[in-house]
Each structure stands twice: as C-alpha cells, then as structure tokens.
GUNU-253032 format. One record per residue (C-alpha): residue in one letter; x, y, z. Coordinates in steps of 0.001 Angstrom, whole numbers, padded with zeros to 6 digits, always signed. Example, Ala and Ser with C-alpha at 12.3 -4.5 7.8 and 13.67 -1.06 7.14 Angstrom:
A+012300-004500+007800 S+013670-001060+007140 
***
This chain:
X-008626-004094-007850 X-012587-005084-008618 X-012996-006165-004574 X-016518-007292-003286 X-018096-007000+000062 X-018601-010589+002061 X-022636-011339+001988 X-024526-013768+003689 X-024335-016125+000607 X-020856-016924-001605 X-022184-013796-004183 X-019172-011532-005112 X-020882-007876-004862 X-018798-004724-006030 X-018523-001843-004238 X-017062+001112-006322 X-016891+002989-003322 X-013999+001060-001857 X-011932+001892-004487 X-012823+005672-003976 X-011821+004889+000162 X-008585+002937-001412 X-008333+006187-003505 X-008577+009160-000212 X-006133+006750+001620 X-003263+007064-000882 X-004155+010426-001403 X-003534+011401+002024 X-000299+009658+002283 X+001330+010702-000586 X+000385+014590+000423 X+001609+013767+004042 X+004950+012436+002638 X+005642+015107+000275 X+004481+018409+001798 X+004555+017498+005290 X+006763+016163+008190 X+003558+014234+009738 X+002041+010749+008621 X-001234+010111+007759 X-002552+007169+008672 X-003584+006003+005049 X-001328+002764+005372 X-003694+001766+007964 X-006511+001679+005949 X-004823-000282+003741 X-004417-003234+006236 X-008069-002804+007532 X-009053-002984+003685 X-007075-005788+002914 X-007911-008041+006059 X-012227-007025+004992 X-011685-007628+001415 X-009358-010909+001765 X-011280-012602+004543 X-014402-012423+002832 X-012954-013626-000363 X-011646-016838+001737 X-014483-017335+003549 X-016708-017139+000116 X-014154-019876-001462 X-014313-022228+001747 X-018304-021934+001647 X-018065-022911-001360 X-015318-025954-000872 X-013017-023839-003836 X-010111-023359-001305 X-007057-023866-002808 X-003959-022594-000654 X-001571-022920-003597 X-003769-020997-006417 X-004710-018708-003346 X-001108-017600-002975 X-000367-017350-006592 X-003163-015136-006950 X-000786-012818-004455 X+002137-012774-005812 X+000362-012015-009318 X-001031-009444-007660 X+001831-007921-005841 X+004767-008974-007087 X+004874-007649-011190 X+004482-003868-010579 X+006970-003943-007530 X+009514-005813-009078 X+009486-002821-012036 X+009759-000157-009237 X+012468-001953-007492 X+014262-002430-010917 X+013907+000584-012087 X+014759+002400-008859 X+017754+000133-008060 X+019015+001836-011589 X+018125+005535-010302 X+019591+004918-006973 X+022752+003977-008202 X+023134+006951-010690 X+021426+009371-008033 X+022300+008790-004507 X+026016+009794-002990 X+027789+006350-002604 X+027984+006246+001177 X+024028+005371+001208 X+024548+002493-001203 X+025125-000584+000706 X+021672+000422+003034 X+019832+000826-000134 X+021204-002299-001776 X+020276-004244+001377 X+017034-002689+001279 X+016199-003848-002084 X+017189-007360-001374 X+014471-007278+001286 X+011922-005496-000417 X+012058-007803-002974 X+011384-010846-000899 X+008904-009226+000975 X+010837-008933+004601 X+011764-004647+004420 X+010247-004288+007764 X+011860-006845+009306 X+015424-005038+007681 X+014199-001589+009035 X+013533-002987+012364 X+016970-004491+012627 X+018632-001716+011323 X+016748+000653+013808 X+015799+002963+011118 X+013619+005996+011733 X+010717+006223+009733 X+010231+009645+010250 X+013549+011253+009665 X+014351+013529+007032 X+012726+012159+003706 X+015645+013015+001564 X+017978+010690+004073 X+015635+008171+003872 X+016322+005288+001050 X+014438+005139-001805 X+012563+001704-001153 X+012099+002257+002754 X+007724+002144+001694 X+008319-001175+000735 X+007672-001761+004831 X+003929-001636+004542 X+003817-004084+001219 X+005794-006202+003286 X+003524-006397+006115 X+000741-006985+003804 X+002344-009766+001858 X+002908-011714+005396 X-000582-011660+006293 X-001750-012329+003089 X+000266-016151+002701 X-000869-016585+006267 X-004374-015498+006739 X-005416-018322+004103 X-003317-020999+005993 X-005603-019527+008996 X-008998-020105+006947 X-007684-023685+005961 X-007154-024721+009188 X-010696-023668+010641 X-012116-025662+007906 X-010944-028879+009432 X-012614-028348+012775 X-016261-028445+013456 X-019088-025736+013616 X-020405-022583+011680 X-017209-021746+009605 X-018047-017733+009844 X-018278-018132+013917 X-014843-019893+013743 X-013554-017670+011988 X-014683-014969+013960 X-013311-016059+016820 X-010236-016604+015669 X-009673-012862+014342 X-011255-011615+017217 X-008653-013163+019474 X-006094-012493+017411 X-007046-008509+017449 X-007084-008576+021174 X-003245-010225+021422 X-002297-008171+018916 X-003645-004622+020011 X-002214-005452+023639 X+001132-006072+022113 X+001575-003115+020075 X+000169-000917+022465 X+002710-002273+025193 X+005797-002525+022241 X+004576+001354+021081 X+005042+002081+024861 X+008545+000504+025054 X+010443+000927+021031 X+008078+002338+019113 X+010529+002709+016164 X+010413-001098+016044 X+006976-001310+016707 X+006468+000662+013848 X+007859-001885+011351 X+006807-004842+013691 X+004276-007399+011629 X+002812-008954+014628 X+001711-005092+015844 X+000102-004587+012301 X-001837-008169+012765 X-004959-006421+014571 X-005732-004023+011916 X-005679-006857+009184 X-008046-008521+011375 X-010233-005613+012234 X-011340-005881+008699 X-012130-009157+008491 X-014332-009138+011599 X-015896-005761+009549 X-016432-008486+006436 X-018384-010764+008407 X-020558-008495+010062 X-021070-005814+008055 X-024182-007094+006322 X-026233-007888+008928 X-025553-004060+010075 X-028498-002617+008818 X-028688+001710+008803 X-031085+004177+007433 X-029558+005899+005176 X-030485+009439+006846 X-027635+007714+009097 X-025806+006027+006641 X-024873+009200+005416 X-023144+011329+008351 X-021626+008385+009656 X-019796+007811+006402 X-018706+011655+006451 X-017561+011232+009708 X-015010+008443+008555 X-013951+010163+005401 X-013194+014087+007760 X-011569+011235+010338 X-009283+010525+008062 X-008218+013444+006584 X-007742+014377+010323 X-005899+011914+011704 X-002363+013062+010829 X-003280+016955+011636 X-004649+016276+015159 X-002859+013788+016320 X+001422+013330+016458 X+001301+009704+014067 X+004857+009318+014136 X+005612+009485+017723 X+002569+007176+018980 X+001708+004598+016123 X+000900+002196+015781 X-000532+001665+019289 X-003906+002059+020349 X-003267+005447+017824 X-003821+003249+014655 X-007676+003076+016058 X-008078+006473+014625 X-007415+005709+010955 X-008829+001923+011036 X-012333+002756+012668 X-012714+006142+010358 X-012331+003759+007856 X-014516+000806+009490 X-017565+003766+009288 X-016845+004426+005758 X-017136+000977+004514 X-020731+000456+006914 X-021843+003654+005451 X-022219+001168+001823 X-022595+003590-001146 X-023970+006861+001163 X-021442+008674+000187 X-021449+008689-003129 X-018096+010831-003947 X-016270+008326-003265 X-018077+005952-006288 X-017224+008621-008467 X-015426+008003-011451 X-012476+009674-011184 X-011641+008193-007601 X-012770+004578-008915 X-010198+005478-011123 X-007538+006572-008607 X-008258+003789-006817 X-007233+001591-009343 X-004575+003230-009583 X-003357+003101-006002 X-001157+000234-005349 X+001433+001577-008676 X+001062+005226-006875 X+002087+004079-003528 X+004689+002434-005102 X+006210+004824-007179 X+005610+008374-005465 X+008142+007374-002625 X+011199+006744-004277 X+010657+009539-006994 X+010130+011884-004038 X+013017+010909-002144 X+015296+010884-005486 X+013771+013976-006653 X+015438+015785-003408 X+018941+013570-003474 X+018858+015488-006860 X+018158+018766-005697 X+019760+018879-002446 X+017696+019768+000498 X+014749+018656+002296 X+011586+020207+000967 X+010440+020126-002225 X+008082+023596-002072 X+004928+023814-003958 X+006091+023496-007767 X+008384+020295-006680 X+005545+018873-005074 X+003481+019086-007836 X+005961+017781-010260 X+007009+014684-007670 X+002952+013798-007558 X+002543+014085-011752 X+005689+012158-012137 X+004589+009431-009868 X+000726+009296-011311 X+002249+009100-014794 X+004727+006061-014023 X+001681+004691-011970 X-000993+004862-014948 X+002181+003464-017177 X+002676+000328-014667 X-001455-000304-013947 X-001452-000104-017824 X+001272-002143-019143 X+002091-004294-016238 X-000768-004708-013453 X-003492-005272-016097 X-001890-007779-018574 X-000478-009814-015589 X-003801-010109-014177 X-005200-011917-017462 X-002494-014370-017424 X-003799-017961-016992 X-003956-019175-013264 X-002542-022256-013444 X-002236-023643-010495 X+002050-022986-009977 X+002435-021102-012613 X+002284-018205-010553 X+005004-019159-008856 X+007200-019704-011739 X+006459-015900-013179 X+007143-014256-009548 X+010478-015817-009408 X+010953-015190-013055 X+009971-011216-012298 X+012291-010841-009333 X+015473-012925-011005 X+016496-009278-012718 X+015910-007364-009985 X+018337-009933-007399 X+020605-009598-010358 X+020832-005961-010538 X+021001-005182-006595 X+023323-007927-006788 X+025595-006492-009926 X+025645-003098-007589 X+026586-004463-004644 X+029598-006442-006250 X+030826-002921-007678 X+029940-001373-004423 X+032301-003847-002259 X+035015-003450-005110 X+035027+000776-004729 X+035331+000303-000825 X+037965-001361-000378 X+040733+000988+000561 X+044256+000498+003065 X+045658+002869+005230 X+047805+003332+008233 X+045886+005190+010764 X+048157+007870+012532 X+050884+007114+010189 X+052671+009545+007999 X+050176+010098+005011 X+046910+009973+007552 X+048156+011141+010996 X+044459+012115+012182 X+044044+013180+014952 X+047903+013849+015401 X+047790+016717+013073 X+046092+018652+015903 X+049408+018535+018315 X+050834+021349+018640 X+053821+021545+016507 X+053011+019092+014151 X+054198+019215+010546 X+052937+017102+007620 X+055341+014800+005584 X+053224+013111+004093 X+052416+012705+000247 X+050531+015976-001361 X+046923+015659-002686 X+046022+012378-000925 X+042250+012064-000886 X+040603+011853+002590 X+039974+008521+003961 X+037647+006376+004139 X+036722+006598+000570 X+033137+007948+000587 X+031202+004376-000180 X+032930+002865+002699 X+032343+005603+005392 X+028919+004461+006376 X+030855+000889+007605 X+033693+002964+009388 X+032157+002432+012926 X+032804+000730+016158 X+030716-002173+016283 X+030065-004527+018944 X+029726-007281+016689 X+033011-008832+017818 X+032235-008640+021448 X+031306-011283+024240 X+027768-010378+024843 X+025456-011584+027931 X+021949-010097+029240 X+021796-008444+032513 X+019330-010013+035002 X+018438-007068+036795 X+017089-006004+032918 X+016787-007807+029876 X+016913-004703+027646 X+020578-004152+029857 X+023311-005946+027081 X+027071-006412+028399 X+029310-006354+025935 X+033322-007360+026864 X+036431-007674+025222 X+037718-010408+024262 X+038044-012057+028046 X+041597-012827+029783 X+042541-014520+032749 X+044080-011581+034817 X+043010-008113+033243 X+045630-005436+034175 X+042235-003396+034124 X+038618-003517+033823 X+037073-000041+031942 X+032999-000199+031397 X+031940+002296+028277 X+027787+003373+029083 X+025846+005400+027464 X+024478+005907+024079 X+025975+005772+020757 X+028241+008805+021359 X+029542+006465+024225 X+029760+003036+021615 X+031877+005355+019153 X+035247+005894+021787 X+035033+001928+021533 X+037503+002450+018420 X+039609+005295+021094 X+040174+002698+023825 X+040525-000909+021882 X+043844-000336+020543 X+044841+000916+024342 X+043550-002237+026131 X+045143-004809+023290 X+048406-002966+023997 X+048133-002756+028005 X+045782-006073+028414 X+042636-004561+029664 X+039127-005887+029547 X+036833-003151+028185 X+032518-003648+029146 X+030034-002107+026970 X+026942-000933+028149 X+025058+000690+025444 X+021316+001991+024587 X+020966+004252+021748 X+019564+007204+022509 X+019708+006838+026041 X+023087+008580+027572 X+024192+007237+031051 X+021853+009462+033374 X+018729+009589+036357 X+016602+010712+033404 X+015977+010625+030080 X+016946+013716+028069 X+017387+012201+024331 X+013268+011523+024402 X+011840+013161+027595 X+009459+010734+029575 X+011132+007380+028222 X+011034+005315+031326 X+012491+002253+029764 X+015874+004663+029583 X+015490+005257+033120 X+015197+002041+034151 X+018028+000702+031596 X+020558+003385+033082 X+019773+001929+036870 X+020455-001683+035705 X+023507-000348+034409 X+024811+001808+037585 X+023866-001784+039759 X+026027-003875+037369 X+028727-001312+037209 X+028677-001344+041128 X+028753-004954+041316 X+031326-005128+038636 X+033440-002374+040923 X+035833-001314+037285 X+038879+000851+037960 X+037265+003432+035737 X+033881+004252+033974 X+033638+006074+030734 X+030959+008028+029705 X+029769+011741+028698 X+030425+014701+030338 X+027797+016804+027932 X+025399+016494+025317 X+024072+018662+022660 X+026307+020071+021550 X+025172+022147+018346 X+025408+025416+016484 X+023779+028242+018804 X+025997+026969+021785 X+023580+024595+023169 X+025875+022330+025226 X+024274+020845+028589 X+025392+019008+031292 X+022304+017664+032406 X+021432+017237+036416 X+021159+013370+035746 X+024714+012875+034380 X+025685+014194+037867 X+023693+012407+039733 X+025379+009087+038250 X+028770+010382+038860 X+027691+011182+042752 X+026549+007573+042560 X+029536+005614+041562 X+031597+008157+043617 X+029667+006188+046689 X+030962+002993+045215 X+034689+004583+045452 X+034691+004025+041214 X+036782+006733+038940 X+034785+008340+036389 X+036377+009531+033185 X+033708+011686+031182 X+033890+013010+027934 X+033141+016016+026729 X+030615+015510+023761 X+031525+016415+019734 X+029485+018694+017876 X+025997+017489+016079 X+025456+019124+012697 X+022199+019885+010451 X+023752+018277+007264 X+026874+015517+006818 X+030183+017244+007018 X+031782+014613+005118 X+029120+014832+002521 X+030225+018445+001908 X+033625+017329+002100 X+033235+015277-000358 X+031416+017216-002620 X+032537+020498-002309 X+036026+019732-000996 X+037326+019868+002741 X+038502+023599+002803 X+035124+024480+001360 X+033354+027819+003898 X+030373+025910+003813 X+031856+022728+004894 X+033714+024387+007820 X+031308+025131+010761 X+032552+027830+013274 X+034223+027058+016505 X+032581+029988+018208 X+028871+029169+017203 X+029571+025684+018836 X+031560+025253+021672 X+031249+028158+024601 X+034621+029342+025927 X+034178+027005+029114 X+032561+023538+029187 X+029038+023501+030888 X+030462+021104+033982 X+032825+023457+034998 X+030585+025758+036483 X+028445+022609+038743 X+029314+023086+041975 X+028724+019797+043605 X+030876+017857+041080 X+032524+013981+043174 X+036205+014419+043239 X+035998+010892+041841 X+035198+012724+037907 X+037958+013631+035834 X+036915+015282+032538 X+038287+014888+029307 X+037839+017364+026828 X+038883+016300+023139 X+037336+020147+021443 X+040912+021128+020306 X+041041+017693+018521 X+037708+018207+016838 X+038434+022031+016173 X+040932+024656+015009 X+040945+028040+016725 X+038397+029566+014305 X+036604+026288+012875 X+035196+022547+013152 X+037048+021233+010038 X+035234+017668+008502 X+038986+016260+007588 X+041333+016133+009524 X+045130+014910+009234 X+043574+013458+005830 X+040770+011511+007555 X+037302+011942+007486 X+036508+013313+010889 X+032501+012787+010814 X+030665+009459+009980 X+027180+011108+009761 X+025663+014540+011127 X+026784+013587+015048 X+028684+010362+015139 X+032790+010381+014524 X+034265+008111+012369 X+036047+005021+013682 X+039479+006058+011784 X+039491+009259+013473 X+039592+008096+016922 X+041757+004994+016011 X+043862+008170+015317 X+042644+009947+018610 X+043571+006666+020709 X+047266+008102+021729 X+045366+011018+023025 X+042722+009670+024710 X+045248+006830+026786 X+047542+009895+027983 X+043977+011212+029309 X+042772+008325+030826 X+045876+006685+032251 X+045899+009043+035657 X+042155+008345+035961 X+043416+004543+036446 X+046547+005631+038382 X+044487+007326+041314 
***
C-alpha cells in the first residue's frame, strides 16, 4: 500500500504517515463494530484516501502521457480482487457450516454481489439495515464499502482520460471537474439522507463527494504551505476528530449526509499536517496500515460468525479480544501469502484481467454449489388448513387434531425467510399526488364484486396472504398501499419526525378517497411487545375520522406481537414446546385492546382482533396447527394466515355488508 502524495512535478513521494492514518481508520471501525452499537466514520476516510491517493497517481501518469485505462484497471483488480476473493471463499465455507439455514439464500445472494463488486447496490435493494443487530447481519454485508470503492476506482480514470482530450492546464480541468462533482454529489446525499437514509447509506453516487474531496486535497495540498508550530495541532485536531466522530455524533442515523464532513475533513487536516505528527509514521502503524485492507476484510465476518456461534449479540471483553486476534492473524496470513505475491506478478497489460476472473471462478462456483443445495432443501408441499397443517384452525374452539403424529413444522427452516406476501405479482402504478405513493392491485377484472385497499406498513403487506385467497374465491380487486415502516397515520410513529411518512400517508388517504373502496384495511395498534406496550396512536384515529367523512368502512386490525429474538429460530432449535420459545400471553397483550377505551372512535371502524389466533390462554406459541407462526421477530408467516384466511373473511364480510 506504498501510496505517494501528488507534487507539483510527476515525482512519486512516500508518506509513511498515511499508512499510520489508513492504520487509526481501521482501527476505529473495527472497535466500533465489535464493542459498540455506533459507527465510526473510518470508512470515510477510506474514500477521502482513496480519491487523494488515486487522483494524484492519474494525474502523475497523464503528465507524463503513461495513461493507460486498461493496465490502470488491472492494477485494481490486482489490488482488490485476490485477498477478497479468499475471504469470500473462505467465508462462503463458514457460512454454510455456521449460520441457521433460513439466512442462507441472503448470504448466498450477498456473495454473488460482493464478488462482482455491486453489494451496495444488493443492500440497497434489499432495504437492509446497516445498523441492526451485528449477529443478524450476514457475514459479507462490509463488502458495501469495497464496492463503492471499486466503482469509483474503474471510473475516476475514464474521468482523467477524458479531460486529457480537451484543452488547458490538465490539473485546473481536473479540478473543476471534482469540484463540481463534490457539489452534485454532497447536495444529493444530503437531500437522499433527508428522505431514505438506509439507501443513502449504500448509495454510490452519495459516496462520490468524499472520493472527490480527496482528490481536490491531492492537487492542492502542496502548495499549502504551514509552519510546523501549526502543522502540528492541526494534525492532532484531525486524528482526536476522528476518534470522536462516532462518540459525539449518532453516525448511523444521519450518514452519510452533510455528517460524513466530520470524518473526511478530520482526515483532510491530518494529511495537510505532512509528517507533524509523527505517531502515525511509526512503525508499528506503518505496519497496521499495511495491513488494513486484509483486516477490514476479515474482522467482519469472523465477528459476525463468532456470535452466530455463540448465540447472542455481544461478544464482552474476552470475545472481543479473541474476534480482533483472529482477524489480525488471518489478515497478516492474507497480506503475506496473497496481497504481496500478487502484487509482484507481471503487469501485462490483460493479464490482470485473466487472473481476477481466474480468482473469482471458485468463489461463483462455491456460492453457486450452495445455493443449488439450498433450493433443493426448500422445497417442501403442503396443504395449508388441511388435515396434517390446519394452522390457524387449530385455535377454534373445539378443534381436534387428526392429523399424522410427529410432523415437523412447516415451512422447513431454509425456506421460511421466502414464506411472505410479496407484491411481486401485482399490477403496480405511481400515484401522482406522490411518487414515493405505489398502488399495487390484484390481478384487474371487469366488474369487481368489491374493491378492498390494504395501507400501511409491512404489518399491513403481510394480511395480503389473509385476504388473496378470499377475493380469488368471491372476485374482489384488492389495492396495496404500502411504505415500510410507515403505518397508515397523521404522523409518523415508526421514526418520529419522518415527514416523507407524513406526506406518503396523505397521498394515500386522497387516493383512497378518490378510489371510494367498500372497505379499507389497516391497523388498529402497534407495538405490541413484552411489557404490554400496545398503542393506538392519535394519528391512526385521525385517518379513520377521515375516511369516515368519505362514508368508507374501515376494518382495522389489531397488531401481533414483536419479539427480541426469532420464535421460529427457537422453534427450531430448541423445539416448539420449549419455555423459552413460548412467550407469555399476559406480558404481551393487556386484558382490553388500547382502542377500546378512545372515546371519539367513527362508527364507520370495525375492529378485528386475531390475539386468540396468535395466543393460547397462558402463552404466544411460535407453531401453531404444525405451522410456523412467525417469519422473523415481528412479521407472520405467509402459511399462517393462508391458514388464518377463513377467519379473517367471517370478520370482514359484515364490514362489506354495512
């Protein structure tokens, strides 16, 4: 990782203390990752030292009429692509033998991405959260930052190229050119951060600004000029920035943003500080340093392993320790045997090419190899609300089994993350009144005995496997309208303050207005938790009062239980009788539902109220009638409400009768 400063001349210059800077920043975030909830900011300085050390290195080459996009880019992917193909490989291998099988096909389709360089795009579309639990989180989800970096290192030389061609001082062009794109690219993630910051988060073209942040640094930083009586505290000043940045500030609720400043201009002080501080050139960070890009690789999926095999989400002081040792040890193994010897290979001009596709043939093969035995172990059959897996049935009075003995609950564990309602069949258009406002429908028919709208959130998307079979069978059109996190309500109680919510749920009371269906669905309650926490929040009425203007019938649900681990997971594990797997009725649901005691409730609401479904007198059981009741920690499982669908049309036909 020998990296030079950019000079007024094409002279490469080392500067040790770089590597010490590259050193603190992977420092911080493997210490952020594995004793804390918080992020760091270190990624960042990774960008704003790759965009300083990159652009000079192009602009030295095109000074010096050596650019050469092709052995430019093969230089890359000898650089990136050797040691992350061995941590993909050999955490594909761990994955498999380690994680429960219901997180396999995320992790396999992580891999495939990771490996072509696109895991932020994958995150993004999967709407992961970055900062959720760490031992939830898959084993390759890091591989979003060397994704980023990858992009804007096969298109920052195209950039260079192209300002060769036109005329005037190259290094003004250039300058330009970043400096533009930092402006575009600031505004945009600032105004994205504001609006989805989860996808922001993972977004490439919100990371652009800090890439070129450092080149701008690289082509000014020698004609700064500082005493070194100046030098000094202003390179301090970066270095207790940085270490900082994730205690003072909330990272993972406002980055990137105009947040990421923090971390990239610490940094930006460091590097004008030159050699002032003179920790940083010290041996053992040079070292570290060097070491960095195999660390950063390797510390996240041995963490995040490391708890799959211990169960739980904190490691504690000892694990800590051991996750960090284990993942220095692999690192100095990988710099050793695989980053150094790959680097002395001969550049040829495509032979680069040749050995990166080479390097990531095994590792396609293996995610592919585990995916084939992953769709062979989910495939399963079963009659929902039949004999052998009645459901939600078992919980009607008077039932009796007659089923076989000793079935195992459905769906088999592998396949339980796919057993949910999606919308991926549906007929969907863009509301005008909002573009963020999606309406999903039904396959369409010519004369619907009835139109029913679903809204809300994802507790609302779930009841789309409830009332599907019912429409087939009585030839109604069923409308989606679905945010995620964003329940149909005048506010926003998921994340407090998100306006976007607010304005998505008044697009959706116009449409529904306009659209004048003979009944809305949506929930009566939400958080419902351990502690009896269950609301009915003032905004969930005020929707009801206003469709009960519009003369429309609202049928709202009361909401299931949300857990701190995944039933099913204990189910699975521990069996479905297990104490620990059975949560207490009492601790969850009060005696009488939270709406019942608002006043001011429209005559137009009836409330359904599915508890006794979801619950026996003393307990919240995680099978039921041989089905797997819970998906994940809050969402039900498409085969349960299939099973609940009898129920829920006996509920819902008055509603449509009145």
């Amino acid at each position: 990782m020998t990296r030079a400063a950019i000079t007024g001349t094409p002279t490469r210059v080392y500067r040790p203390e770089l590597q010490g800077l590259r050193a603190l920043a992977v420092v911080l975030v493997i210490v952020y990752h594995v004793y804390s909830d918080r992020i760091s900011g270190g990624v960042d300085v990774f960008f704003l030292l790759s965009g300083f050390l990159l652009t000079g290195q192009l602009v030295r080459a095109a000074e010096r009429g050596r650019l050469d996009l092709p052995r430019q880019w093969g230089r890359t992917l000898t650089r990136l692509v050797p040691a992350a193909a061995v941590v993909l490989a050999v955490t594909a291998v761990a994955a498999y033998v380690i994680l429960p099988p219901e997180r396999w096909f995320q992790t396999i389709r992580e891999v495939f991405a990771a490996a072509v360089f696109l895991e932020n795009w994958r995150l993004g579309a999967d709407s992961v959260d970055y900062f959720a639990r760490n031992d939830l989180a898959s084993p390759v989800q890091h591989f979003w930052s060397l994704s980023v970096q990858a992009q804007i290192m096969l298109l920052l030389p195209l950039l260079i190229a192209l300002l060769i061609r036109r005329r005037g001082g190259l290094r003004r062009r250039v300058a330009l050119a970043l400096g533009a794109i930092t402006a575009a690219s600031l505004t945009y993630s600032v105004l994205l951060t504001a609006t989805d910051q989860p996808f922001a988060y993972f977004n490439t073209f919100t990371r652009v600004w800090e890439f070129a942040l450092g080149g701008l640094l690289a082509l000014v930083v020698d004609a700064i000029t500082l005493p070194r009586r100046l030098r000094l505290p202003i390179g301090w000043l970066g270095i207790l920035a940085l270490i900082g940045c994730g205690l003072i500030i909330d990272v993972g609720t406002v980055f990137p943003g105009y947040a990421a400043l923090w971390p990239t201009l610490a940094a930006a002080l460091v590097i004008v500080s030159g050699d002032a501080v003179r920790v940083l050139a010290t041996r053992p960070l040079v070292r570290l340093g060097d070491l960095s890009y195999s660390l950063y690789l390797w510390h996240w999926p041995v963490l995040v392993l490391y708890l799959v095999a211990r169960g739980g989400d904190q490691v504690g002081w000892r694990g800590g320790l051991l996750v960090i040792g284990a993942a220095l040890l692999l690192a100095a193994l990988t710099h050793r045997f695989v980053e150094q010897p790959t680097r002395l290979l001969p550049a040829t001009r495509w032979g680069a090419y040749r050995f990166a596709v080479l390097l990531l043939v095994p590792v396609l093969a293996l995610a592919s190899s585990w995916q084939a035995l992953a769709l062979r172990d989910a495939r399963y059959s079963i009659t929902i609300g039949g004999r052998d897996y009645p459901g939600a049935q078992a919980m009607i009075p008077g039932f009796q089994y007659r089923g076989a003995a000793d079935l195992p609950p459905m769906p088999p564990r592998i396949a339980l993350p796919q057993d949910w309602a999606s919308l991926t069949d549906l007929d969907c258009t863009r509301a005008t009144r909002n573009p963020d406002l999606e309406m999903c429908a039904t396959s369409t028919v010519d004369k619907p005995a009835k139109t029913v709208v679903l809204v809300g959130d994802s507790h609302m998307q779930q009841y789309l496997a409830a009332v599907r079979p019912i429409a087939e069978k009585r030839n109604w059109r069923v409308v989606a309208m679905l945010k995620g996190l964003c329940p149909f309500s005048t506010a926003s109680e998921s994340m407090p303050g998100d306006q976007p919510c607010v304005d998505w749920n008044a697009a959706a009371a116009a449409e529904i207005i306009d659209l004048k269906p003979d009944a809305v669905l949506t929930l009566a309650s939400r958080d419902v938790r351990i502690g009896r926490t269950e609301v009915t929040p003032p905004g969930f009425v005020e929707q009801w009062k206003r469709l009960a203007a519009a003369d429309i019938p609202v049928v709202a649900l009361r909401d299931n239980p949300r857990f701190d681990h995944w039933p099913s997971t204990c189910a699975y594990e521990l069996g479905p009788d297990a104490p620990e797997c059975v949560a207490a009725r009492a601790d969850i649901y009060p005696e009488h539902p939270p709406y019942l005691s608002i006043p001011d409730v429209p005559a137009n609401v009836s409330f359904v109220d599915f508890s006794d479904y979801l619950c026996v007198a003393d307990g919240c059981p995680p099978v039921i009638g041989n089905i797997q009741v819970y998906l994940d920690d809050n969402h039900l499982s498409a085969s349960f409400l299939a099973s609940l669908s009898p129920v829920l049309a006996r509920r819902l036909l008055p509603a449509l009768t009145q």
